[in-house]
N, C-alpha and C positions, 0 to 999 in steps of 0.2 A: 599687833594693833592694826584696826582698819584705818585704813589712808582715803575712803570715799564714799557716796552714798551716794544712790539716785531714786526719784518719783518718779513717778508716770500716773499718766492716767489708767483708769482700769479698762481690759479688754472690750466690756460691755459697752462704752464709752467712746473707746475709739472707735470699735465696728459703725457706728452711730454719726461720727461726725460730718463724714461726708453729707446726711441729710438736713443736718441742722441749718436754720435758715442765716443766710449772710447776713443780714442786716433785720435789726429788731425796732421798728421806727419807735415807738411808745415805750414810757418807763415800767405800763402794763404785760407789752410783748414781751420786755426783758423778762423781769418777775416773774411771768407765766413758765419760760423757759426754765429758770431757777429752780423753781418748784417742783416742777414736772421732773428736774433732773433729781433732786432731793427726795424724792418718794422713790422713786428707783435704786437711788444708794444703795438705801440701809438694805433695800431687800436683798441686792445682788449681795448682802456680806461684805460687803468694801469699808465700810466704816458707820459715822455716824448719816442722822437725816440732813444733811448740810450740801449746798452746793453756791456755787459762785459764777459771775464771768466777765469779763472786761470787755467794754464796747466803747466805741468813738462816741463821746457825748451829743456831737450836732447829728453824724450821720445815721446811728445805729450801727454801723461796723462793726460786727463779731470777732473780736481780737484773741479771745483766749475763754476756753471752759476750765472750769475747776471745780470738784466733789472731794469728798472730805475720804480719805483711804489711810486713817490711823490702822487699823485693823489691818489692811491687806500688806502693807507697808514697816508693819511695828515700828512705826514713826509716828512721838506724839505729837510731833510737829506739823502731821500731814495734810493740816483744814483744808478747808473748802480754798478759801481766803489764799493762802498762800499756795495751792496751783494755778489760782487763775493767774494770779497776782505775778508769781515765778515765770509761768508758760508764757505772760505777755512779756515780762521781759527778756529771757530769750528770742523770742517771735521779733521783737524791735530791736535786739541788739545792747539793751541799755540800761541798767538798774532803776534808771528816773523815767516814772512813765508820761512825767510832767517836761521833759529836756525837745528843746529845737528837733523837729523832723527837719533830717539832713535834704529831703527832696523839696519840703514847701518852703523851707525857713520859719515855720510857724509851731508856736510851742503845741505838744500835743495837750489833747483834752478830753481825756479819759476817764470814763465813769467804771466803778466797782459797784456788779448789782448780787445781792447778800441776802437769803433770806430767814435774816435776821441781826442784829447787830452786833457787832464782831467782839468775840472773847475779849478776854485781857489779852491774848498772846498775837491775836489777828488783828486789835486795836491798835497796835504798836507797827504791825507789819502794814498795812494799811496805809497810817499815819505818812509813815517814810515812804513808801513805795512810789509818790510824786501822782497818784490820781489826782483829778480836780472834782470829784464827784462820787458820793456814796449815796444808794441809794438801798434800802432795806425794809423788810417786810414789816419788822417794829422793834419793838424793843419793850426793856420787863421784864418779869418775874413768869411768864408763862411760860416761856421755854423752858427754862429749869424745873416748875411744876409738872408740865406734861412729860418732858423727858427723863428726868433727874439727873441730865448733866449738872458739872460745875462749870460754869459758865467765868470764873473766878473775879476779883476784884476791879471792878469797871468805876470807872467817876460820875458821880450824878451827872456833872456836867458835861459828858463826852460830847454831845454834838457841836457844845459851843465849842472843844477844845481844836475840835475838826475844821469849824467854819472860821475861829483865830488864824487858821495855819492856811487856809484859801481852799479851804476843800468843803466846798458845798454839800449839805446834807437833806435826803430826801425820805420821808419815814412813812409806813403803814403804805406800802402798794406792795395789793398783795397779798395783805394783812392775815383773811381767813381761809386765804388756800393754804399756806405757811403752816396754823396755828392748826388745820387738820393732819398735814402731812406729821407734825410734832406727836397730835393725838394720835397716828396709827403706829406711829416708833414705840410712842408710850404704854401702849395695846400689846404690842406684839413683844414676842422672847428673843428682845435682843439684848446685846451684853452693851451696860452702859459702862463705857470704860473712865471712868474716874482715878484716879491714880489712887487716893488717899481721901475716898472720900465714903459714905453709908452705904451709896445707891452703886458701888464699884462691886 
């Protein structure tokens, strides 16, 4: 029986990161980054059109990249959501990406930028992972149209269940660079990998 598993980012991804810019000052900069990453995925093969990152909400601080590597990884766990999510906390040291920075004394304040809003499995990891900020391209029935993911069981009400718990939500930036990069996955011959579902 296996005793461990690891992620990574994909080659294409790391070769790459030394040029990505440190700080992304606008919720526009971010998103533009996301996208740009997300169009790139699915071509390299790595997985779906999905990408992530976590930044310092006042500063723009580029804390962690994440792309979606179910494919490369045969991990159906492997979202976008949960590399960035995982890699920032490694990078900090800390499961809570919400807990006292040990150098300022001041609680961190982390935004997760998505471009799109998070499955049922990313909503949960999200939830907990201690951001105080989600920010995504939109959210709907489009995704799942253009792509034929399953997107699985989300609550009408997710973003109020977000801003209950102190984590600010910011929707549609972004919106139709997102909703093309979905239309050229949806275009193109890629395998939507669905476990149990038509479009698998």
């Amino acid at each position: 029986m296996k005793t461990s598993f690891a992620l990574e980012l994909p080659a294409w991804l790391i070769r790459e990161l030394d040029g990505l810019p440190r700080t992304l000052q606008t919720p526009e900069q971010r998103m533009s980054l996301v996208n740009a990453l997300a169009a790139r995925n699915f071509r390299e093969g790595n997985g779906g059109p999905f990408a992530a990152i976590v930044v310092d909400h006042a500063t723009g601080e580029l804390i962690s990249v994440g792309v979606n590597v179910v494919l490369a990884s045969a991990l159906s766990s492997a979202h976008a959501e949960v590399m960035a999510l995982s890699l920032a906390q490694v990078a900090l040291g800390s499961w809570d990406l919400g807990a006292r920075d040990d150098s300022s004394g001041a609680h961190r304040d982390l935004e997760l930028v998505v471009n799109w809003r998070p499955c049922a499995m990313c909503y949960g990891a999200t939830m907990w992972s201690g951001v105080r900020h989600l920010v995504v391209a939109g959210s709907g029935p489009e995704l799942e149209a253009l792509t034929g993911f399953d997107e699985g069981p989300v609550r009408d009400d997710w973003a109020e269940q977000f801003e209950s718990r102190g984590i600010s939500v910011s929707q549609n930036v972004g919106r139709e660079e997102a909703l093309a990069v979905f239309r050229s996955y949806g275009e193109a011959d890629a395998l939507v990998y669905n476990a149990r579902g038509a479009a698998s």
